[in-house]
C-alpha positions in Angstrom: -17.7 2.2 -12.8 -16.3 4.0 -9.9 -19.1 6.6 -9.9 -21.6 3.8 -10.3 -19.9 2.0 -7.2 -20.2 5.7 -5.1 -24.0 5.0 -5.5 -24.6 8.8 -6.4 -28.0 10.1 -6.5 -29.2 13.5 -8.8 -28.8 15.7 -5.9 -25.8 14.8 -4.6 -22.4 16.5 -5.5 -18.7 14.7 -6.6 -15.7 17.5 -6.5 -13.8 17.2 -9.2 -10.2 19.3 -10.1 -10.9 22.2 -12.5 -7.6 20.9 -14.9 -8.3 17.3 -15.8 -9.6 15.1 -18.6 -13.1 15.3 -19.4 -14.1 11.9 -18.3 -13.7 12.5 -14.6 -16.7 15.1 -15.0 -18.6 12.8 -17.3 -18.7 10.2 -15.3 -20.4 12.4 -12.1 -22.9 13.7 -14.1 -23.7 10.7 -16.0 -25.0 9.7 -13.1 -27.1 12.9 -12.9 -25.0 14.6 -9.8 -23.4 18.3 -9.7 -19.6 18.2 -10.6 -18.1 20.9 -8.4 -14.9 22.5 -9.5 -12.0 22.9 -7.1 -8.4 24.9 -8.5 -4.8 23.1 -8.6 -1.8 24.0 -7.2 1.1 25.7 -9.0 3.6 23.8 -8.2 2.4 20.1 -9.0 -1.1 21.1 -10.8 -2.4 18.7 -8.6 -6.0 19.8 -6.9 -5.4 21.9 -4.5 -6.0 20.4 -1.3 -6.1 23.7 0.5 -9.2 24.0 -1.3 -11.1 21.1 -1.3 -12.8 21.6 2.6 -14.5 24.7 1.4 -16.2 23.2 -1.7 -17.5 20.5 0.8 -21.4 21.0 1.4 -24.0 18.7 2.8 -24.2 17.1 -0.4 -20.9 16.0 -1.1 -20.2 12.4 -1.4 -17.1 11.6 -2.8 -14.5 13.7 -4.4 -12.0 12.7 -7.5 -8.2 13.6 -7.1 -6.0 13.5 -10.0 -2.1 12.9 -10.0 -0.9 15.0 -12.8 2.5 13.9 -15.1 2.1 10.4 -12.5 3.5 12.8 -9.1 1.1 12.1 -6.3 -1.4 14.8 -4.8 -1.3 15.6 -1.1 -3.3 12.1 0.0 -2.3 12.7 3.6 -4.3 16.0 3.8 -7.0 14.9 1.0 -7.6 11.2 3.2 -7.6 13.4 6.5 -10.6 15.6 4.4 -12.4 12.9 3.4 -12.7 11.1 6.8 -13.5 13.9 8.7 -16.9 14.3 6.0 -17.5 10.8 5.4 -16.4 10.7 1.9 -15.5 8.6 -1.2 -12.1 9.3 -2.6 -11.5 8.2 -6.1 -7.7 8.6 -7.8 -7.7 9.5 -10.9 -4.5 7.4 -12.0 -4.4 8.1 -15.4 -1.0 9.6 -15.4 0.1 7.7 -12.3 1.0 4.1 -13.0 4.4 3.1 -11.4 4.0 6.7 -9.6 4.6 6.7 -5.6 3.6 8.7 -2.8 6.0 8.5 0.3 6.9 5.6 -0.9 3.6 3.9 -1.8 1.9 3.0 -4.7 -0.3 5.7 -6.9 -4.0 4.4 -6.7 -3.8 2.3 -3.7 -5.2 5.2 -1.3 -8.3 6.1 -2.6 -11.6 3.7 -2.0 -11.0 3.2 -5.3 -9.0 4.4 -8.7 -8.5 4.6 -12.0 -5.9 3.9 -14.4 -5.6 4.4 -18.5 -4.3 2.2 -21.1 -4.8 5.0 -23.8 -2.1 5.3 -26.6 -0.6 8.1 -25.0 0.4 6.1 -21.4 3.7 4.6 -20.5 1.4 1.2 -20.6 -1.1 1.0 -23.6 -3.6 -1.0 -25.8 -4.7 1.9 -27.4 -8.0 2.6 -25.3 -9.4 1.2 -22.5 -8.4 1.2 -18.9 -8.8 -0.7 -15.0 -10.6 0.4 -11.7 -8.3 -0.6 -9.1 -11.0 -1.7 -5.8 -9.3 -1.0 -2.7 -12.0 -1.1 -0.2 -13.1 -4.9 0.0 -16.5 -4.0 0.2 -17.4 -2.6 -3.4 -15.2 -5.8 -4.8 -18.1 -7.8 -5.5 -20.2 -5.3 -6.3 -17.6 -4.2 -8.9 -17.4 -7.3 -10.4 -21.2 -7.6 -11.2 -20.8 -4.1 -13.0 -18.0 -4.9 -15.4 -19.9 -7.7 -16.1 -23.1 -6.0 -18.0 -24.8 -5.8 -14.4 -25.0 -9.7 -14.0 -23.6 -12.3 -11.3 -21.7 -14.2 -14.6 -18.5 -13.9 -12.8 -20.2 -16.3 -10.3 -21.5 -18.6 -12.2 -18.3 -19.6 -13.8 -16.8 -20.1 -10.5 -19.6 -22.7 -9.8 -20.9 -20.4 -6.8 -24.6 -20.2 -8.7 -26.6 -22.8 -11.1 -27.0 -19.9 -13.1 -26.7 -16.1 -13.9 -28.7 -13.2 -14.3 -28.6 -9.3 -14.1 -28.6 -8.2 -10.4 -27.2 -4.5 -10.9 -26.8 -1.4 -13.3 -24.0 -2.4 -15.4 -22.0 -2.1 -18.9 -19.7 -4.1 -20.6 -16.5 -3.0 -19.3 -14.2 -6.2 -20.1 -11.5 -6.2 -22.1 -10.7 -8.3 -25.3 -8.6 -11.1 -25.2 -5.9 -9.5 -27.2 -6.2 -6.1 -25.9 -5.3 -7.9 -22.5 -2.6 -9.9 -24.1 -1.1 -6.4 -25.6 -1.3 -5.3 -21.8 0.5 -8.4 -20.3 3.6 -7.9 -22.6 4.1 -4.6 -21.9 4.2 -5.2 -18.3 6.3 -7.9 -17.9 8.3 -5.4 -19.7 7.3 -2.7 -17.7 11.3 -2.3 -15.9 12.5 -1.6 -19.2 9.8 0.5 -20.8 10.5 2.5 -17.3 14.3 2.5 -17.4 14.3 4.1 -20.8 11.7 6.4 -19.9 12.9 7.9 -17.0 16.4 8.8 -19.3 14.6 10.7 -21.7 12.7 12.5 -19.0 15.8 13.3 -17.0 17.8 14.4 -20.5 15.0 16.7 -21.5 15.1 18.4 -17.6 18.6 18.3 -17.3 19.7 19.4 -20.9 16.9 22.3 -21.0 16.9 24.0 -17.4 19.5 26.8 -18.3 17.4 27.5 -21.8 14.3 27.6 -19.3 15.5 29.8 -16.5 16.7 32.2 -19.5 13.6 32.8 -21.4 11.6 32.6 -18.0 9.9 29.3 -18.8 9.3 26.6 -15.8 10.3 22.6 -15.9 8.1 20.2 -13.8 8.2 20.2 -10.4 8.8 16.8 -8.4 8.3 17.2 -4.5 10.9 14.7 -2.5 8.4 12.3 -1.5 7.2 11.8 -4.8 8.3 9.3 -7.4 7.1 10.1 -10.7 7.1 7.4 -13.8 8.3 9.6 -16.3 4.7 10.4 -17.7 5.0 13.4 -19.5 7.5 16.1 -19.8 6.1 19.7 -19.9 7.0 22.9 -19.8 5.6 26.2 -18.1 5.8 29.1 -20.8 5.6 32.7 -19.6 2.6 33.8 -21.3 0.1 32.4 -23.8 1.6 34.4 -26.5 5.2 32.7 -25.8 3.5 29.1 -26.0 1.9 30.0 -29.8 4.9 31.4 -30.9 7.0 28.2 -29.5 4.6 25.7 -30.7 4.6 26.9 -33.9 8.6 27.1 -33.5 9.0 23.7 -33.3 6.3 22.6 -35.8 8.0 24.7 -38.7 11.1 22.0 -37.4 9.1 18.7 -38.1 8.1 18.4 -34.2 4.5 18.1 -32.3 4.5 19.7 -28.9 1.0 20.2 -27.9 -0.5 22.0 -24.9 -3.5 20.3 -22.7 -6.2 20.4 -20.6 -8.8 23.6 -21.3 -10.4 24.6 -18.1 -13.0 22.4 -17.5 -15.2 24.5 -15.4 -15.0 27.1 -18.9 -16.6 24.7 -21.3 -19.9 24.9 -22.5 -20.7 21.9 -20.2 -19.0 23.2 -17.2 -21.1 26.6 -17.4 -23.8 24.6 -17.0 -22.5 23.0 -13.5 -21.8 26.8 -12.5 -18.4 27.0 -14.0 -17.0 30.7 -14.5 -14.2 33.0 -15.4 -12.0 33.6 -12.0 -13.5 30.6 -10.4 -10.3 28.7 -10.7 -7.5 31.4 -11.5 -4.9 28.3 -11.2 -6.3 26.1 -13.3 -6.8 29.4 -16.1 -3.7 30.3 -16.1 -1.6 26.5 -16.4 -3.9 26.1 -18.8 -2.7 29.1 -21.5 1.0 28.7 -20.7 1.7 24.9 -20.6 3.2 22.7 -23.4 4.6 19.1 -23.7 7.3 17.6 -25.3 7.5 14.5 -27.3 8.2 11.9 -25.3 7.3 7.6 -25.7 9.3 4.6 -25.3 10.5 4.3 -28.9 12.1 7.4 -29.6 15.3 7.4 -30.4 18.2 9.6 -29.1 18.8 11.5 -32.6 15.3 12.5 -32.3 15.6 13.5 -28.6 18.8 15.8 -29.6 16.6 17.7 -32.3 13.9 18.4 -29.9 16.1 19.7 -27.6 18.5 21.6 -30.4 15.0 23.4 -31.6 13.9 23.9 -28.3 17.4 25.9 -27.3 17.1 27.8 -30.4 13.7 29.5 -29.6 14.1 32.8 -28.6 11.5 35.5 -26.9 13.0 38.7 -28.1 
């Protein structure tokens, strides 16, 4: 929807950050137009904003920033960017629900942005998410395109006899019960919250001395970010050290899995100009990062055995 509402044309380009979700490219080039890769930073694995000018051409019309484990990318420098060249900025919010950036609100800088209901979010019905439509301008057109391209929002609120398809368009509405499943949740969202932030902060607070002994890294939350307790990684010294850990805590009855594969190093990203070196960053995160279980259910007996197995893995 968001790339549909950026009006993109087949010769116009959308950057993108090398270490995301596949969706964010697929929905550029859906639309036939050039995803560009830009690196992430080390710290946050945020894009890199230092970055993001210099990928900026003539064709350039918006540009997709995602806030990785909910902490917020640099939106004072990306918004500065994206005025100067007249661009479209889109969050990518799928890790960034309850998430604030000096102070405010994850997915309330951008034109617009993006959240995910998937079964892996603090919120969830499983699949399924919501564009958030903060420029007032695109709200109507929005609404036409979750609605299969047609003006049927209007017609229920009286404002036309009738209704008819007006726009490009998909069904993009969620099921009663799928909406239902998201209501309870939030009205619950202070608790889901509470109790995720206390297994976040167990897992960094019980595990830094086993990480700055092997050499592995803990997330990284800048002061003037507020993460909601997304996801709880760690930084591994080498890809060699993540297999043999992995496989560590499977042999003990726990899943800890790694995540995004360079995007601009898949057969699909080759074919936007993607290459080895092109985004060191993003190759290197990539091969040494692992997450930890973490969800709103789990129990402090199973937090204690993650963390047990985790302190018993050694890299002699």
């Amino acid at each position: 929807m968001a790339m549909l509402l950026a009006n993109l044309a087949p010769s116009d380009e959308v950057i993108c950050p090398a270490f995301t979700f596949v969706s964010a490219a697929n929905a550029i080039a859906l639309r036939g137009a050039r995803v560009v890769f830009v690196d992430i930073r080390r710290d946050t694995m945020n894009v890199d904003e230092e970055l993001v000018e210099a990928a900026i051409t003539p064709r350039t019309r918006a540009m997709i920033v995602m806030h990785y484990a909910g902490v917020g990318c640099e939106m004072d420098r990306i918004l500065d960017i994206a005025r100067r060249h007249g661009l479209m900025v889109v969050e990518d919010n799928a890790h960034g629900l309850f998430g604030r950036f000096r102070g405010r609100p994850l997915g309330t800088f951008g034109a617009l942005a993006t959240l995910s209901f998937h079964e892996t979010k603090n919120i969830t019905c499983g699949e399924g998410g919501a564009l958030l439509v903060n420029d007032e301008r695109l709200v109507e057109r929005a609404e036409i395109i979750r609605e299969k391209g047609t003006d049927r929002a209007r017609f229920f609120r009286r404002d036309v006899d009738r209704y008819t398809w007006s726009d490009l368009g998909s069904s993009y509405l969620p099921s009663d019960l799928l909406a239902a499943c998201l209501l309870a949740q939030l009205e619950a969202a202070e608790t889901i919250q509470q109790k995720r932030h206390q297994i976040w902060n167990t897992y960094s607070t019980e595990l830094a001395p086993w990480a700055e002994r092997i050499g592995a890294r803990l997330p990284v939350i800048p002061e003037h970010c507020d993460h909601p307790a997304h996801l709880f990684y760690l930084l591994m010294p080498s890809l060699g050290v993540r297999t043999a850990f992995i496989e560590h805590l499977r042999q003990r009855g726990i899943m800890a899995i790694f995540h995004y594969q360079p995007l601009h190093l898949s057969e699909m990203g080759r074919r936007f100009g993607g290459a080895a070196g092109q985004c060191p960053v993003t190759e290197d995160i990539a091969d040494r990062l692992v997450r930890l279980p973490l969800f709103f259910h789990m129990e402090a007996r199973q937090q204690e055995k993650v963390i047990e197995s985790v302190r018993e893995f050694r890299t002699e």
